[in-house]
N, C-alpha and C positions, 0 to 999 in steps of 0.2 A: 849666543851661538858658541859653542866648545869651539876649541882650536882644532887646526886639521887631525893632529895626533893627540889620542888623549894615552896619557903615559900615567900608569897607576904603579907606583915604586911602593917596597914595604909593605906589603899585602902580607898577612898570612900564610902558613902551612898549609897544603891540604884544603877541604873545602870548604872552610873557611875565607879561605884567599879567594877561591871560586865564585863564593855568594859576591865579593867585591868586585870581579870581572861579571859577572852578572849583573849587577848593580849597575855600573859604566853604560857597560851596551844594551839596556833598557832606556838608559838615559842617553845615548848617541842616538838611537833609532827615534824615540820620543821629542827628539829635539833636530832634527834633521830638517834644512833650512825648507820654506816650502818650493823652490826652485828646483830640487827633487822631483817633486809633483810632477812638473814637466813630463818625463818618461811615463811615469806610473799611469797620467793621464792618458798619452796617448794608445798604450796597453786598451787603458779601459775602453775607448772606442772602437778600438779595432777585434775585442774580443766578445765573442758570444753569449760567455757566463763566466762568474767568478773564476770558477775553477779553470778556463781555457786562461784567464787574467794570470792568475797563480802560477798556471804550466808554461807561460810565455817569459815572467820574470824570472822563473826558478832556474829557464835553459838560460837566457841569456847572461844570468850573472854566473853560469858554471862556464859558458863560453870564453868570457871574460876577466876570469880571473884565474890563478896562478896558486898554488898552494907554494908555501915556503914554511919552511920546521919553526916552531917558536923558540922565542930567547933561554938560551938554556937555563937560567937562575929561574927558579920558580917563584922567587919574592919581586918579580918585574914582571909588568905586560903592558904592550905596548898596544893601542889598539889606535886602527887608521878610522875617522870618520867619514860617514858615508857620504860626504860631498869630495873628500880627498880623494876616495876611490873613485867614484864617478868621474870628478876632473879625469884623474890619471888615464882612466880607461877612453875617456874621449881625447886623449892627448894623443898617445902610445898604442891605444887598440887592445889593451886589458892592464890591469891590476894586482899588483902580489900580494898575498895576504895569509896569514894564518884562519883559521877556520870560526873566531870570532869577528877577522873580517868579512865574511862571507857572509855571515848571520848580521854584521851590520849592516851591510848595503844591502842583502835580499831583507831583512827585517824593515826596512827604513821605506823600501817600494811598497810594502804590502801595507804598509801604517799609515800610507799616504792616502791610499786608495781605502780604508775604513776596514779592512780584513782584518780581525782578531787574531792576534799571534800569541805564540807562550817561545821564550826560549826554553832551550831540553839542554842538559848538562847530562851526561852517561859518561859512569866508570865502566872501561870495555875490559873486560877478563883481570880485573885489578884485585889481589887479594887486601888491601887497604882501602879499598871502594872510593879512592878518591875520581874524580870525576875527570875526565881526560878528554876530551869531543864534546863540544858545541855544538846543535844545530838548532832549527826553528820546527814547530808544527803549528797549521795555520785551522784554526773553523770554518769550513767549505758544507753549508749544508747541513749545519749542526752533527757531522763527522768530524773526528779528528786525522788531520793528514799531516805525516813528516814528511820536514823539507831539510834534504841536508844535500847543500849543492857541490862540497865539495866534490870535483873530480874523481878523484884519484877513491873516493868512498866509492861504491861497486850500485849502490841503490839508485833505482827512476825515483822520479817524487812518487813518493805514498809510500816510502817504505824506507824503513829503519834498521837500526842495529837489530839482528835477532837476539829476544828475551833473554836466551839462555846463557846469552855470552855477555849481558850487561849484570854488574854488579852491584851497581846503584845507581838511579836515576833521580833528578829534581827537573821541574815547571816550573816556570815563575811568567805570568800572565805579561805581557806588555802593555 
């Protein structure tokens, strides 16, 4: 089981560094105790189809959590794992996190319950196309659907950065 914080020091420039916070939280979500399960479970009984599954964990972990700016050194990140978050939010009544926490705990519910996810890495209007935003898109359907629950992002689920204003994007399958 990873420790509550997983703390990735000496990372890379640029997306480079990025592929290794991708890496982490492939492995936090992958590795997410099955006590998790719990939530995701009861999701699954009380919803009709995947998709209402999806639409139910995507509101309540924007409900529940808190956006907070990351660490400003860009050779440090600091990521909470998804049973940290979950304690916290059942502590307190939500969660503070950066936006690879959001992607871990909703990433971590949807892995539980067998939904295919990919994290998405987007550089948003970055003349360096370094990657800036995290979020998830999940297989509903053999459709591809973005899930980015940050708050304070403007999109319902099913809808993402627009094309024209991302400079580069990476998938990497969960």
């Amino acid at each position: 089981m990873p420790p509550f914080y997983e703390r990735v020091t000496e990372i890379p420039e640029g997306n480079p560094g990025n592929l290794v916070t991708l890496s982490r939280l492939r492995f936090l979500i992958r590795s997410a105790p099955p006590s998790l399960g719990f939530m995701a479970n009861e999701v699954q009984a009380s919803a009709a189809s995947q998709a209402d599954q999806v639409s139910m964990l995507f509101r309540w972990v924007r409900r529940h959590m808190r956006y907070i700016h990351p660490d400003p050194d860009p050779n440090t990140q600091v990521l909470q794992t998804p049973e940290l978050l979950l304690s916290t939010i059942m502590r307190t009544g939500y969660a503070r996190g950066i936006c690879g926490d959001y992607v871990s705990l909703l990433g971590a519910f949807l892995y539980a319950l067998g939904i295919p996810i990919r994290l998405v890495g987007a550089a948003v209007a970055r003349d360096d196309r370094v990657w800036d935003h995290l979020y998830l898109a999940a297989m509903l359907d053999g459709a591809r659907v973005p899930l980015d629950p940050i708050p304070t992002v403007p999109w319902p689920m099913g809808e993402e950065i627009p094309a024209d204003e991302v400079t580069s994007r990476i998938e990497v399958q969960v």
